[in-house]
C-alpha positions as CSV (number, residue, x, y, z in Angstrom):
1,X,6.5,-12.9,71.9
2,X,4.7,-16.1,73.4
3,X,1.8,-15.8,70.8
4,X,4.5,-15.4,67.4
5,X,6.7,-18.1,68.9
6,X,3.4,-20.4,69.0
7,X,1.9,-19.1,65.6
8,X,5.9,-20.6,64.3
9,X,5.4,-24.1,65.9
10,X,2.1,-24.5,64.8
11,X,3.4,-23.0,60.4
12,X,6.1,-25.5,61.8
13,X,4.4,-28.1,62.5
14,X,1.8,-27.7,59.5
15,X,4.3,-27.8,56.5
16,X,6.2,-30.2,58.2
17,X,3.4,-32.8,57.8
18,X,2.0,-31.4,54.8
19,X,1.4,-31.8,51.0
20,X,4.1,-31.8,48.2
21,X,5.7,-28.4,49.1
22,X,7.0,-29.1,52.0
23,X,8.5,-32.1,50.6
24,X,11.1,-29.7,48.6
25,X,13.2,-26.9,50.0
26,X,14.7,-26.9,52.8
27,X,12.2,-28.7,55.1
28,X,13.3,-31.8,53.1
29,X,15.9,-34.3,54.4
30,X,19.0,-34.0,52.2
31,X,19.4,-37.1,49.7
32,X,19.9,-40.7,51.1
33,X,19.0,-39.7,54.5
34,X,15.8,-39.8,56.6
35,X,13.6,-36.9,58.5
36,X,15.4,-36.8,61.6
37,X,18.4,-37.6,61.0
38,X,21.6,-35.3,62.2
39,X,22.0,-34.2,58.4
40,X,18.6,-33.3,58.2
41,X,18.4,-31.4,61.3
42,X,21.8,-30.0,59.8
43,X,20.1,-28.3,56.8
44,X,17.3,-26.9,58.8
45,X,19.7,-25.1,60.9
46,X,21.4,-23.7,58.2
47,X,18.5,-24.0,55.1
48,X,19.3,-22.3,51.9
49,X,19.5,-18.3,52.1
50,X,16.4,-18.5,49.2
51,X,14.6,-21.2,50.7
52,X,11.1,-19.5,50.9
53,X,10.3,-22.1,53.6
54,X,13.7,-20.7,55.8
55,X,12.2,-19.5,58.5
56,X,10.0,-22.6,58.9
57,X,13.2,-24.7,58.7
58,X,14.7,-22.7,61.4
59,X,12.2,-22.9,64.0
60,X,11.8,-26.8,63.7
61,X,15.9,-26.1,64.3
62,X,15.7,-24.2,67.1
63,X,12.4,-25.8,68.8
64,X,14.5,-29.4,68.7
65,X,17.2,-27.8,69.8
66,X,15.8,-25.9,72.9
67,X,13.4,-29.3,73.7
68,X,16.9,-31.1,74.0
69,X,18.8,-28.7,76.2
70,X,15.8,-28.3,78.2
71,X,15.7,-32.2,78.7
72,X,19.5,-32.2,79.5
73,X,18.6,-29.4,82.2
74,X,15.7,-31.5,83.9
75,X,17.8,-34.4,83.8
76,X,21.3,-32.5,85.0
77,X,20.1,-29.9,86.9
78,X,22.2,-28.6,90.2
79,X,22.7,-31.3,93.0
80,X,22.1,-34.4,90.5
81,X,23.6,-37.1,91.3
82,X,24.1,-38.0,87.4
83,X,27.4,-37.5,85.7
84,X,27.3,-34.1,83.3
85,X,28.4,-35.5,79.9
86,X,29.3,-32.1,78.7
87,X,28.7,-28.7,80.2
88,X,27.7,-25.8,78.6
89,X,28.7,-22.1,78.9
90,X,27.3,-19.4,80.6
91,X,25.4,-17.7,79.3
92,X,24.8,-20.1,76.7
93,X,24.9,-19.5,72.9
94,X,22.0,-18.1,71.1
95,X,19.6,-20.6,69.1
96,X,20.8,-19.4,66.0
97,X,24.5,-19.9,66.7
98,X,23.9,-22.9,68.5
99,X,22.1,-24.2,65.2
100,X,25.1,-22.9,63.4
101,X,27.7,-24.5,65.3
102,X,25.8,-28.0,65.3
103,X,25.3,-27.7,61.1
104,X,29.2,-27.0,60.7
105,X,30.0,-30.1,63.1
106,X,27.7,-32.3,61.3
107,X,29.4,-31.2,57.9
108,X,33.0,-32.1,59.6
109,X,31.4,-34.9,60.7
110,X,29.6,-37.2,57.7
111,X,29.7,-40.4,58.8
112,X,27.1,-39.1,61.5
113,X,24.7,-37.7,58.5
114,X,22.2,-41.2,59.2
115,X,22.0,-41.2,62.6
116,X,18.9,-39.8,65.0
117,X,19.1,-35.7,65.2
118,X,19.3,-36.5,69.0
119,X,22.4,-38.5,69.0
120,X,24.5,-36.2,66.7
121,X,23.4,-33.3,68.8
122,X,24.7,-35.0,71.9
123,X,27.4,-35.6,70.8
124,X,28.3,-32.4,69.2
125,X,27.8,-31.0,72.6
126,X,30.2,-33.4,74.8
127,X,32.3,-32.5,71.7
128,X,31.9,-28.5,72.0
129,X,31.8,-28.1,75.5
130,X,33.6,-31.0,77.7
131,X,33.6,-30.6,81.1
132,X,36.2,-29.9,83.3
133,X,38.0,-33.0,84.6
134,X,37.3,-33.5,88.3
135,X,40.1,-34.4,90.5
136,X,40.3,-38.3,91.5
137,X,38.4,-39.6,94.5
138,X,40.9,-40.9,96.8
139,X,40.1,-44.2,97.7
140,X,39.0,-46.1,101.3
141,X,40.9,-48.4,102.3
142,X,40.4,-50.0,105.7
């Protein structure tokens, strides 16, 4: 499993920075918008059903989108002292329907198409899965 998922980062990564073909299809960013940006992380979630480069597109999806949770984990993990901006369930979703649920957010939401992929997906999360409200500290008084 290690070796396919490493053969897929590296296609991945190769027609990502390559020649003219993987400047069309679905490893392209959608019109008016940049590499990187929420919609094109969008359409690489969800690429064409005959884009030939699909399964390319869907591995840069899924890589960016397990780098990010694993980030939120380092950064969140249990007895941080940092406040949890959303909270994810348990077990979480799959890649795939993660990837799906963050393409149909980013179409409900357009006016987030131009900003970084990193941004949107944050806050499609606080937006997917809020947590729980805690309970009011009481204050000290003296």
């Amino acid at each position: 499993m290690r070796v396919w998922c490493l053969a897929a980062l590296a296609a991945a990564i190769a027609a990502a920075s390559g020649g003219a073909s993987a400047q069309e299809g679905a490893l392209a960013p959608p019109p008016g918008t940049e590499r990187g940006s929420v919609a094109h992380l969008a359409l690489l979630c969800v690429p064409p059903a005959n884009a030939p480069d699909r399964p390319v597109a869907m591995a840069l999806c899924h890589g960016f989108l397990l780098g990010a949770g694993q980030y939120y984990a380092a950064l969140h993990h249990e007895g941080s002292r940092r406040r949890r901006p959303f909270c994810p369930p348990s077990p979480p979703p799959s890649l795939g329907e993660a990837g799906a649920a963050f393409a149909a957010w980013a179409g409900a939401h357009p006016e987030t198409a131009r900003e970084r992929a990193i941004e949107g997906v944050m806050r499609w999360a606080v937006a997917t899965w809020p947590c729980p409200r805690q309970p009011a500290r009481p204050s000290r008084r003296r």
